[in-house]
N, C-alpha and C positions, 0 to 999 in steps of 0.2 A: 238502191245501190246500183243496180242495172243500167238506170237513168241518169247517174253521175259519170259511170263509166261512157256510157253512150255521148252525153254532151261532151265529156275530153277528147273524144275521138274526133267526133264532128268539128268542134272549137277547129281542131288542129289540123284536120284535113283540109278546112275551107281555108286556111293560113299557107296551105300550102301549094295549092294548086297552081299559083301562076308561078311559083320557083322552079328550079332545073333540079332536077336529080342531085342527091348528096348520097354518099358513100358514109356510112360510119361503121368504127370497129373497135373491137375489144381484143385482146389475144386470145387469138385462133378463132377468128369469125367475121366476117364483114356483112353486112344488110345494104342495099342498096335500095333506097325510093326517098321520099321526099321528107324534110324533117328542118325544126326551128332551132333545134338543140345548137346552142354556143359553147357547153361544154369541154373543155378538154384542149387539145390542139392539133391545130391543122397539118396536114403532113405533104408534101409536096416535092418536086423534082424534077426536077427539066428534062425533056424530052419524053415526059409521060404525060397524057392527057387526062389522065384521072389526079385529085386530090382527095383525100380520107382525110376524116373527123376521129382525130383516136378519143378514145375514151379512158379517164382515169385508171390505168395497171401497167404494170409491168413489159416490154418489146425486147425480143432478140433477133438474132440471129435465122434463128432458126424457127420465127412467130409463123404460123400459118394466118392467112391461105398464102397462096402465091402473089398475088397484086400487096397485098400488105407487106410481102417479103422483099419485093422487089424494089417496094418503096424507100422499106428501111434499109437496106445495104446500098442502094444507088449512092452513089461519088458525091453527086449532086443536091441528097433531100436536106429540107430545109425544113424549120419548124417555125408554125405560128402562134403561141399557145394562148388562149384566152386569158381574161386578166384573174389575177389568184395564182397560176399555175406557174411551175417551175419556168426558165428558159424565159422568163416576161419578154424576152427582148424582141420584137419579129424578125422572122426568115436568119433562125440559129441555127447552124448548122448541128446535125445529127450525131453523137454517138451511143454506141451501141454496149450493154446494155441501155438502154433507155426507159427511163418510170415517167410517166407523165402521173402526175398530183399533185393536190390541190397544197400551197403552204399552208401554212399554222394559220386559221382562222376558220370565215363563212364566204363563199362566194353567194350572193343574191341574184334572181332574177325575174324579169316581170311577169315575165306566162309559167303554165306550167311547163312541166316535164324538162325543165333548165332552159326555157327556151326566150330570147331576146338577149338586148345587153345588159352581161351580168354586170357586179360591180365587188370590190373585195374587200372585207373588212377584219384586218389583222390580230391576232393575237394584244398588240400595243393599245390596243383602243377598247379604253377603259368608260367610257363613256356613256351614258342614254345614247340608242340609234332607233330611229323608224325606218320598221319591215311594212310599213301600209302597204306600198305595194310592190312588197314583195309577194311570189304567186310561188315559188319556189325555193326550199336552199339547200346548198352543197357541202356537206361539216367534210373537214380534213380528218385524219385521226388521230385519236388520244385528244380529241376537245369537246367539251362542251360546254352551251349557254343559256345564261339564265334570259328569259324571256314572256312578259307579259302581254295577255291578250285580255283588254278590259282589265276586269279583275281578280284576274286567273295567275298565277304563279306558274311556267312551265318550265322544266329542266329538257333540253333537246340535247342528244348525242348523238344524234345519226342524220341523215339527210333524211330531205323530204321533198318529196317529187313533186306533190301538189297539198297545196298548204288546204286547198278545202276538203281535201280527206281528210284531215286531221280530226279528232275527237271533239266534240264539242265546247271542251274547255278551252281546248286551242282557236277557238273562233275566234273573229273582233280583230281589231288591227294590233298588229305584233310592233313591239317595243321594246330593242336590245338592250337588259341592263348590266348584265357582266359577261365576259366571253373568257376561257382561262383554258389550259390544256390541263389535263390529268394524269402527267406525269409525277409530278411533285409529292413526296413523303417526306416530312409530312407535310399536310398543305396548307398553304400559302393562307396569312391572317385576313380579313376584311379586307385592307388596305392594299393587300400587296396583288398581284398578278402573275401566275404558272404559266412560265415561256415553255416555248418547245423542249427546251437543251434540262427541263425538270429541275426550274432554278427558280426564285420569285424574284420578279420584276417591281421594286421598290418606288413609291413615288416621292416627289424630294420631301427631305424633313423624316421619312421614316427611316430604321433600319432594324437589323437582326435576320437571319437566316431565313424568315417567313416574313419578314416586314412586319413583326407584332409592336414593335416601340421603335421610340423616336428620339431621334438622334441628340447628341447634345446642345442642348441652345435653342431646344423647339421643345412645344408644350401642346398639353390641349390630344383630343379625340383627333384631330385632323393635324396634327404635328406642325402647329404656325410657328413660326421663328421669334426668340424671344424681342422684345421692344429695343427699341435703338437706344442707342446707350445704354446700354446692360453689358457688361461683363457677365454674368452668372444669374436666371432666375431658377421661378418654381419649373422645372422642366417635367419631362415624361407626360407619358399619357395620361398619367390621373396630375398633371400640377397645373397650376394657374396662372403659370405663367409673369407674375410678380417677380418686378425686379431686386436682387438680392446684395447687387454690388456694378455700380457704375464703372465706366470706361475711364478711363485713366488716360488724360491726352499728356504727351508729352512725360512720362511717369519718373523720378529721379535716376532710374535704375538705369535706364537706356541711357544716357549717358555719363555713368559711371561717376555721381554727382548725389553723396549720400544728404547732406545737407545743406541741398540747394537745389533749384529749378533748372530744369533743360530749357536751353531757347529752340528755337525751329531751324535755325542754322546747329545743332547738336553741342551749343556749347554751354559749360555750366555757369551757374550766377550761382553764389554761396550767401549764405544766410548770412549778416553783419556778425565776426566773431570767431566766423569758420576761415577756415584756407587746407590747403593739400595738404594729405600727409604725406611725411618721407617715401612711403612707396608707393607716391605715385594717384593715389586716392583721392578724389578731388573731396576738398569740403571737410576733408575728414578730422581734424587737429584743428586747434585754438587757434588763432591768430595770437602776434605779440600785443600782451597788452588784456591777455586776456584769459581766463582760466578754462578748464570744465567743473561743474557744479556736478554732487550726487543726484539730481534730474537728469543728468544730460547734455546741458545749457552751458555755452561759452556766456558767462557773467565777464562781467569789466574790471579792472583791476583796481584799488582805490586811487585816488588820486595822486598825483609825481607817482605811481609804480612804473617802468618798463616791463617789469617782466615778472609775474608772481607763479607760482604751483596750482600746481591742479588738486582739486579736491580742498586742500584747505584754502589756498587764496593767498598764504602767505606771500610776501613781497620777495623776490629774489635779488631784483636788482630797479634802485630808484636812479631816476630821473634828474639828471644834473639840476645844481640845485637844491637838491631835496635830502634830506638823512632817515637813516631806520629809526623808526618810533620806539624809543628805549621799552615801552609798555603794551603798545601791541605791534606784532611784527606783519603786519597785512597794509599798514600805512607806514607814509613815508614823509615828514614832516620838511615842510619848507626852510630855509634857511634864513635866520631875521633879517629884516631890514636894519642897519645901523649908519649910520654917520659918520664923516670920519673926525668928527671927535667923539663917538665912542657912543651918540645919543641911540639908542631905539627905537625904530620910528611905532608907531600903534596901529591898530588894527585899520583896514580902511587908506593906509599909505603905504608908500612907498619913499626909499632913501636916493636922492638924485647924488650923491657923494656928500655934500656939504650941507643938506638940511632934506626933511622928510616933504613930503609932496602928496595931496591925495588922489589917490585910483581914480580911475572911470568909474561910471556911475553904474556900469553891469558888474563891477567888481566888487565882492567883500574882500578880501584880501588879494594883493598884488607884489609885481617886482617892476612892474614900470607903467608907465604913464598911459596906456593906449588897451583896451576890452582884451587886444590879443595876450596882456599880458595877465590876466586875473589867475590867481590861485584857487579860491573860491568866489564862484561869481555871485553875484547879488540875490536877493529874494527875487522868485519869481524865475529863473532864470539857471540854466545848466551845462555844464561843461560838455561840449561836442568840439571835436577834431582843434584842440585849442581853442574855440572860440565860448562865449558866453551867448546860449539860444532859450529860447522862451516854447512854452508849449501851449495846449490845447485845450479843453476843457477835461479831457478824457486820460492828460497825461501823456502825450505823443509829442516829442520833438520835432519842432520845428525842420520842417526839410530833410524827415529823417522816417524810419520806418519804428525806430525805436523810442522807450519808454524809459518816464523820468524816475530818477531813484532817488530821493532825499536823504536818503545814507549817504550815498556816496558824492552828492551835488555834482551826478555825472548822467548822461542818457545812457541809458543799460539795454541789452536786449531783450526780447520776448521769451516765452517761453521754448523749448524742447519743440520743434518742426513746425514751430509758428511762422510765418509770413507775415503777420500784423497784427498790433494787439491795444487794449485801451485798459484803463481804468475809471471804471464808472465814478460820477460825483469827485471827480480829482480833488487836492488840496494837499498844503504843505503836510499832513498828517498822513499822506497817502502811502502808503509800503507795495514793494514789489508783488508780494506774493498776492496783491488783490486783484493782480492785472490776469485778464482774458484775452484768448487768442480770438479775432474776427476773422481771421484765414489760415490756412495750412497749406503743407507742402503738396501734389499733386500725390494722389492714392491715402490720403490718410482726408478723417472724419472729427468731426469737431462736437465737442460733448462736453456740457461743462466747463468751456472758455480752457479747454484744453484740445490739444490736435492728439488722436490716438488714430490705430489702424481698423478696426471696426466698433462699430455701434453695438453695446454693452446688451442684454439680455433683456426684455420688457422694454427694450428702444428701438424704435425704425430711422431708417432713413429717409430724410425728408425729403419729398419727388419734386418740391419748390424748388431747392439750390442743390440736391445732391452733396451737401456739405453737414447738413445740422441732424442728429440725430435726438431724435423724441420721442417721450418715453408713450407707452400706449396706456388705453383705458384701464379703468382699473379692473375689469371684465376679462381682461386678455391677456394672458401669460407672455404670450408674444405674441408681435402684428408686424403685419406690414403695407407700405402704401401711406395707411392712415393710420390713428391712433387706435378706431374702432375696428378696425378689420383684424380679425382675432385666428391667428395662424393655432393657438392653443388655450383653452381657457382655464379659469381660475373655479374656484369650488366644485372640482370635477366633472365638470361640464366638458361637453362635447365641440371641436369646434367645423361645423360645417359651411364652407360657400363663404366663411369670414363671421360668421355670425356664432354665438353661442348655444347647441341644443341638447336635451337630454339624451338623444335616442338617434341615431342617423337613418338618414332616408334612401328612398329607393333608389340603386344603382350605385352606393358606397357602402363600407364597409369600416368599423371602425380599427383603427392603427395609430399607437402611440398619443392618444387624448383627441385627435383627429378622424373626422371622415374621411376616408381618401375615395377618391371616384373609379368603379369600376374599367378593367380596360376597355376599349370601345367594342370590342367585338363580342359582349357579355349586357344582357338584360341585370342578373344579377350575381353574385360574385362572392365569393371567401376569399380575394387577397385580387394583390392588383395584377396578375399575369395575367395573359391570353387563354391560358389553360387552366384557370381556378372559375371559371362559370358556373352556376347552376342553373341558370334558365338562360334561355337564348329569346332577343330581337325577331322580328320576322323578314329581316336582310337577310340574317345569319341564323335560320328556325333549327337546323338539326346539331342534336346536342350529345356529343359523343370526346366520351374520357374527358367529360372537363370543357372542351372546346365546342366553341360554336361554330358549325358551316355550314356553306351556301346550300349544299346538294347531299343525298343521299349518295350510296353508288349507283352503276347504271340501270340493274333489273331492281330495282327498289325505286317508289316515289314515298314522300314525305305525311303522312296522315295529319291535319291541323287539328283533327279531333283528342288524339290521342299522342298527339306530337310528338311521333315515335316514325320511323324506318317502315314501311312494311313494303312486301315484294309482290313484284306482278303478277298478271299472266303467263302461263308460261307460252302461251302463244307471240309472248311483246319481248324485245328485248330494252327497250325503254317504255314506259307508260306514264302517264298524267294522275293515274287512278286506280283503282280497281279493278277488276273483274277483265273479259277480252273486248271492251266494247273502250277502252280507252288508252291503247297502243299508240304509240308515236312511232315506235320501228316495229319489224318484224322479226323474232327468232329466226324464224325456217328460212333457207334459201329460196324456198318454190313460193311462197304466200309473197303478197304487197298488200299496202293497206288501204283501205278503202272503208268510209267514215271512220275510221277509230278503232277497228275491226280489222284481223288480216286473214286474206280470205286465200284461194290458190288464184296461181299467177297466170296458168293456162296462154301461157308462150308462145306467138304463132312464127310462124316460119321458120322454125327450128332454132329459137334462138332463147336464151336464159335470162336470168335476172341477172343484172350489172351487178357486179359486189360493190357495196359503197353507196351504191345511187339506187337502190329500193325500189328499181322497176324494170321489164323487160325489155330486151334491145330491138322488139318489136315495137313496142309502142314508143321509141323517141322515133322512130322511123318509120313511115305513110306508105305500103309496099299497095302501089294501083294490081287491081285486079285484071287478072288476062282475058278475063271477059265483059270486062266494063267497057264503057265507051272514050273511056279515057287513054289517051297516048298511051305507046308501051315503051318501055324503060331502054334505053339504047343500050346495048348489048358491051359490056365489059367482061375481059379473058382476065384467066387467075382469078376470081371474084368467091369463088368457093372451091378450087384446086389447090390442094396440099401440096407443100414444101416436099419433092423429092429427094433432096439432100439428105445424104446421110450424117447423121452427128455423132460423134464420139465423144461418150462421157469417161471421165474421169475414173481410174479404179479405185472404189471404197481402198480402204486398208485390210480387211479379212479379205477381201479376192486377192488384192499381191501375198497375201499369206497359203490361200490355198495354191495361186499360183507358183510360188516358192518351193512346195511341198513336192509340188506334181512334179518340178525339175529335175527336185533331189529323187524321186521316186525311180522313174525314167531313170534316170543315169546308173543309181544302185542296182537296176534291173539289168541293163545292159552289160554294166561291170561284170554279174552273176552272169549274165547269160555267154561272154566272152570268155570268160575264167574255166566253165564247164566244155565251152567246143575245147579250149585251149587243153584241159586235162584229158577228154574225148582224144584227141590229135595225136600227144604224148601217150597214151595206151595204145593206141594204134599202132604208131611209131614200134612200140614197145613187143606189141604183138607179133609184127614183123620180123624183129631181131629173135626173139624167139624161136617162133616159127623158121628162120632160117639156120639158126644152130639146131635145130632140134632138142629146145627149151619146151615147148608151152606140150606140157604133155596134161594133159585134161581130166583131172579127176573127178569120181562124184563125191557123194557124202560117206561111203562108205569108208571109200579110199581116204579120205581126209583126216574118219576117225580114226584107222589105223596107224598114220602115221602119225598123228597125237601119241598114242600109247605105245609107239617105237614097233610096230612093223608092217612092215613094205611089202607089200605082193610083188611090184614089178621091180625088178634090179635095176641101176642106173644103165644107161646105155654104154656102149666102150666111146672112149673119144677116139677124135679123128686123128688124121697124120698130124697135121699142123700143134692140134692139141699135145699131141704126145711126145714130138721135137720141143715145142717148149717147154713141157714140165722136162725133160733130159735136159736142157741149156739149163735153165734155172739150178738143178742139182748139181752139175757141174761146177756153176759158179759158186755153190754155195760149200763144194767141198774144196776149193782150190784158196778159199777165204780163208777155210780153216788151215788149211795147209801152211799158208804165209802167219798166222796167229802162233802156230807150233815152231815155228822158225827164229821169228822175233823175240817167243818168250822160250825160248830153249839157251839164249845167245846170256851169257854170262860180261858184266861190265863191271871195270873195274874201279877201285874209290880211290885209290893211293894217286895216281898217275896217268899218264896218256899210255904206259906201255902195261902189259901182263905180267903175269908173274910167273907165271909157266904157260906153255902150250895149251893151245885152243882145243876145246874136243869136238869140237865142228873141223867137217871136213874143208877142204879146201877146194875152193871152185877152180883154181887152178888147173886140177884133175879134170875139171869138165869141158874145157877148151875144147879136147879131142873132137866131141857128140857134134860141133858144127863149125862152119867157117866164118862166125860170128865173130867180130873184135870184144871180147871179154874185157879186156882193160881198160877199153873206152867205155865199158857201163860199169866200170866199180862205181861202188855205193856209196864210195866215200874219199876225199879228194886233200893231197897235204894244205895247210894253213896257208894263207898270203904273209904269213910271215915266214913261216918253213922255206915258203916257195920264193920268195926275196932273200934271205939269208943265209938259207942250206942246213939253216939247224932247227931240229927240233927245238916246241914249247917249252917253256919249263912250267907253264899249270894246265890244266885241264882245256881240251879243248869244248869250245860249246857244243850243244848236242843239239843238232838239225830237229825238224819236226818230222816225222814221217808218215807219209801218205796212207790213209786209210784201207789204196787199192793200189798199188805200188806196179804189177804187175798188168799189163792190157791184158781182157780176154782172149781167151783160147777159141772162143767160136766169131771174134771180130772182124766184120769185113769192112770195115771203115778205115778210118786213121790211124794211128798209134798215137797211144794215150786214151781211145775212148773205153770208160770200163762201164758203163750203166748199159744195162741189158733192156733190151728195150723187147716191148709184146710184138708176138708176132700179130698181124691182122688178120682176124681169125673172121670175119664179115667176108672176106674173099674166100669164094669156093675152087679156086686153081690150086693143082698140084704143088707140090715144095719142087721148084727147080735142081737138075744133077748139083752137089756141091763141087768147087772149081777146083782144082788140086791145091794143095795146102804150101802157104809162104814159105819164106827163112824161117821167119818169126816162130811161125807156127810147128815151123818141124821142130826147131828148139827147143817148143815148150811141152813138144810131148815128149823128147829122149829126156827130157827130166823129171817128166813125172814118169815116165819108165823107169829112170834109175833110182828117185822117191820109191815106186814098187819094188823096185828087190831088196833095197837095202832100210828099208822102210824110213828112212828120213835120211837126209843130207846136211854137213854142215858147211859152213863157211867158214875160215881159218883167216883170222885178221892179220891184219899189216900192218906196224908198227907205224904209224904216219904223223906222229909227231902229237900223242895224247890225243888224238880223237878217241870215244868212244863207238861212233857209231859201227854196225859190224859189217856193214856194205862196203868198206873203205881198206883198201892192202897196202 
């Protein structure tokens, strides 16, 4: 094994020596030194002096090292890719992401390790291909191909770096015979081929979902097209392909032409007898002159009729001339020949006016001198288109296609879709009904000297004219072809291949008195589908649910012993055989294989096994030793320097969820934590005001629980000045409300009238004039009417009663306006004295001689004045 490795190395080293340095790389890696490898595609760039060998995977952006990065983002790179690969086209331009791989199939190549020019062999190509000298191949993925070496069967799904590691069964020159992808569920029959897109790729002639059967009008294992001139044979996979029903040139139907032939210009010719019917229907109705028969058959009318019925033939209307036959009403009798004096002439003449004359010699009976005139024309001899005609030996009219009738001494037509017809051994004793048809309309079959539409049951069609059908052996139920060739046979017999046998043979099955042949993709079979097998070919050896296929799956090979599945190594992810000694690929990433065997890969210069291509990215690449005597490698920057660049990925969906969280978290916190300075603030605030009334007087527990259970050790403090002037203002106001409340509801009003009925017990403010030099009259309380005041005379109903003021009176401690009565707080946050009070208004002196005189006399009244029916009591 040491020694196989050793020569690959060597082989490839001496190959490489007089080359220049190559660059290859895989993502995230590049190897510089010498190397054959054609592999993959070339990567290149203007204004860089380096070009790299990518290797089959995946490029971005952000690919390391640096010289690869630089490659791929330049403006300028171009790609070259070998043949097989994406991009076929040279120097295409680059985008990014970018996959270089292999299409759907095999790349080959002549050296190992992919090295020479490869060459690529598609998915499409269904064909035998020679791998001789192939030394290497490249699989895409999701394929695999079946491939013979000598006499060996192998199944390959993976690449193979060097075809002489292979296992021994792999030896000997390779020979592609099916190549398919493994996408397809379910998979694709014999016939068909698994494209990339996991569809079968049908070849002509077959059809179905898998390409199991074949389409219609093909027959046979290999789906051949039925015989020319065949409308309809034995078709499908198991039929024979025997024709069942001929072409039909020119058929009556295509041009709407029921009893008569189409010409090649589309126009119809109707059979003597026919003509168009009323709507239009070519062929279809009698002609005059002529009936239809319970056959079908326009029959002739008798002789002198113009115009008879259908079905009985009766005469409807004769022919100048002629009279209805008192005895039968289907003929129409001539009118005698006489004389004019009155003679008769006899049979055989005719009457010239004055004496009788004899016929022509074609004539039995006449009306005038010349054949065109015959009634009945002579022995021998038959009425056609007024003329007297002669026939044949077989009973065919002269220049005519029709047949002679001794009834009626007239040429009659053929049968029901006859085209031509005879009557064997003619003679005057001959009757219509002995007469045969020799041809038919196009689509109808001839049997019996009759035209019908197909050939009756134990009769074929004869493959000589396509016209005659015959009956079969007496062996054979039915046939076809020949008389012997036996489609079912008779005394319950079997019929196989055409022949009669008891018992059917291998690869049929028997069905309805018949062998029918297994489908093709089945050794042997319980019915004819794809999926009824029970032994399988050795095209098709593995036999599962019924079906036969090519391949096991990929860690299983096929056992011929046991003709069953069984699974590898688990060292192999494909193997030929058995046990670890007969690997095609390698499970593990770190092993290659080496004879048939996959052993460790033991990688040098720091580099791995290529995924895909089953060997190290050291060994497609010849790295000269720094101490050899050999050049040293010219020195390329970026060649193993990582991509600096930073990338940003994308945020999954749970990090925007935690990051969502975190926002709301933060914000909720903040809220809390503003909400708390903000009540912090407000007790401060609070503290303050306290503190500066001499509020916050600070108790502990003790003092707390006492004043729960109602007692105080410490007494409230006295209030200040300011304090103590406003609770005085406040009581003042509150007793002078009352005051005006006592006044209002003391005042008595009347219901009758605007005047009283006696004197008022309220005093009279009149009296109070004296107490100031106030105008008393200009504030009465109540004022005469505008109509009083226009007229001079009092209402004579009730005057309306004004609203009155809640606080009627301004305060007695007001220093504002007059009118303002809301007591407003003093600002008890100011620590200044209460300013001297100013000496006291009019206003004010007024209102205290009246609550001086309210004090002695304890209440005051008011004495109304009659003002024309007001009640209100403010008014005099």
């Amino acid at each position: 094994m040491l020694g196989s490795i050793l020569a690959v190395s060597l082989t490839l080293g001496a190959s490489v020596v007089a080359q220049s340095s190559t660059v290859l790389c895989v993502a995230g890696q590049c190897l510089q030194g010498y190397s054959n490898t054609t592999l993959g595609a070339t990567l290149s760039a203007s204004g860089m002096s380096t070009e790299v060998l990518l290797l089959p995977g995946q490029y971005t952006s952000s690919t390391n090292p640096q010289l690869l990065n630089e490659l791929l983002t330049s403006s300028s790179a171009t790609l070259s890719p070998s043949p097989g690969f994406a991009n076929s086209t040279a120097n295409t331009s680059v985008t990014l992401p970018l996959t270089v791989q292999l299409q759907p199939g095999i790349a080959t190549y002549p050296k190992a390790l992919y090295s020479g020019e490869g060459s690529y062999i598609s998915l499409s190509t269904n064909s035998s291909t020679s791998f001789s000298d192939a030394a290497s191949l490249a699989f895409s993925g999701d394929v695999w191909a079946e491939v013979t070496a000598g006499s060996s069967r192998i199944i390959f799904w993976n690449s193979v770096p060097d075809v002489s590691q292979l296992p021994t069964a792999g030896s000997g020159s390779l020979s592609l015979v099916k190549l398919e992808s493994s996408t397809c569920s379910p998979p694709c029959s014999g016939s068909g081929v698994c494209t990339a897109s996991g569809t079968c790729s049908c070849p002509p002639g077959f059809s179905g979902s898998s390409c199991e059967e074949c389409s219609s009008g093909y027959y046979g294992p290999t789906c051949r097209p039925c015989p020319s001139g065949c409308t309809s044979c034995d078709d499908g996979t198991s039929g024979t392909g025997r024709c069942l029903s001929t072409t039909v040139s020119n058929p009556s139907s295509s041009c709407n032409c029921i009893n008569g032939q189409c010409g090649s210009n589309g126009q119809c010719t109707c059979l003597p007898g026919w003509t168009s019917a009323s709507n239009g229907t070519q062929c279809a109705a009698c002609a005059n002159g002529y009936f239809l028969d319970s056959s079908g058959n326009c029959e002739i009318c008798q002789l002198g009729c113009a115009e008879c019925a259908d079905g009985s033939g009766d005469c409807i209307t004769c022919k100048s001339g002629y009279t209805q036959d008192a005895n039968d009403r289907a003929m129409c009798d001539a009118v005698s020949q006489t004389t004019s004096g009155g003679t008769t002439c006899p049979d055989g003449s005719y009457s010239n006016g004055t004496s009788c004359e004899p016929c022509a010699t074609e004539c039995q009976t006449c009306t005038g001198s010349t054949s065109n005139d015959c009634v009945i024309c002579g022995s021998g001899t038959y009425s056609f288109n007024g003329s007297c005609v002669q026939t044949n030996s077989v009973g065919v009219c002269q220049g005519s296609s029709l047949i002679a009738n001794n009834n009626k001494h007239e040429c009659d037509t053929c049968g029901p879709k006859c085209t031509s017809c005879q009557i064997p051994n003619f003679n005057v004793a001959s009757t219509t009904n002995q007469a045969q048809c020799t041809g038919c309309l196009p689509g109808y079959v001839l049997y019996q000297g009759q035209c019908i539409g197909s050939c009756p049951s134990s009769t074929f069609l004869s493959p000589t004219d396509n016209l005659t059908c015959t009956a079969c052996s007496s062996t054979c139920s039915t046939c076809a072809g020949s008389a012997s060739y036996c489609l079912t046979c008779a005394n319950n017999m079997l019929a196989s291949n055409g022949q009669c046998v008891s018992s059917c043979p291998s690869n049929t099955f028997s069905s309805s008195g018949a062998c029918v042949t297994c489908h093709p993709d089945c050794a042997t079979c319980s019915g004819s589908a794809f999926n009824q097998c029970t032994s399988c070919n050795q095209t098709l050896p593995v036999l599962t649910n019924g079906r036969c296929l090519a391949t096991c799956s990929q860690n299983q090979y096929f056992d011929t012993t046991s003709s069953t599945c069984q699974s590898c190594d688990s060292s192999c992810s494909s193997c030929s055989g058995s046990g670890p000694s007969n690997c095609l690929a390698c499970s593990s990433s770190s092993q290659v294989l080496r004879g048939g065997s996959c052993v460790a890969a033991n990688c040098s210069s720091g580099t791995s096994i290529v995924p895909g291509l089953g060997t190290c990215l050291s060994e497609l690449v010849v790295v000269p030793s720094s101490t050899g005597s050999s050049a040293a490698l010219p020195s390329i920057s970026g060649l193993s320097s990582p991509v600096t660049t930073t990338t940003r990925q994308s945020l999954s969906w749970w990090e925007i969820l935690l990051m969502t969280l975190g926002c709301a978290f933060i914000f909720m916190a903040f809220l809390w934590c503003w909400r708390r300075r903000a009540r912090k603030q407000r007790a401060k605030e609070t503290a303050a005001f306290a503190s500066a009334k001499a509020l916050d007087r600070k108790t502990n527990w003790r003092q707390r629980l006492k004043a729960f259970f109602g007692h105080s050790s410490n007494p409230a403090p006295p209030d200040n000045e300011e304090i103590t002037l406003w609770k005085l203002r406040a009581a003042e106001e509150a007793h002078h409300d009352r005051e005006l409340e006592k006044l209002i509801g003391a005042y008595e009003y009347s219901r009758a009238g605007s005047s009283r009925g006696g004197p008022s017990p309220l005093p009279s403010l009149h009296d109070r004039k004296s107490h100031g030099s106030h105008d008393y009259d200009s504030h009465r309380l109540s004022r005469d009417s505008l109509y009083s005041q226009v007229t001079g005379m009092p209402r004579n109903g009730p005057e309306p009663r004004q609203p009155v003021k809640s606080n009627p009176l301004t305060s007695r401690f007001s220093t504002t306006t007059v009118g303002s009565s809301v007591c407003k707080k003093p600002s008890i946050l100011k620590r200044e004295l209460t300013p001297r009070k100013p000496p006291p208004t009019d206003a004010e002196a007024y209102a205290t001689s009246v609550r001086d005189a309210a004090d002695e006399s304890g209440s005051y009244w008011v004495s109304p004045v009659n003002t024309g029916g007001s009640r209100n009591p403010f008014r005099q």
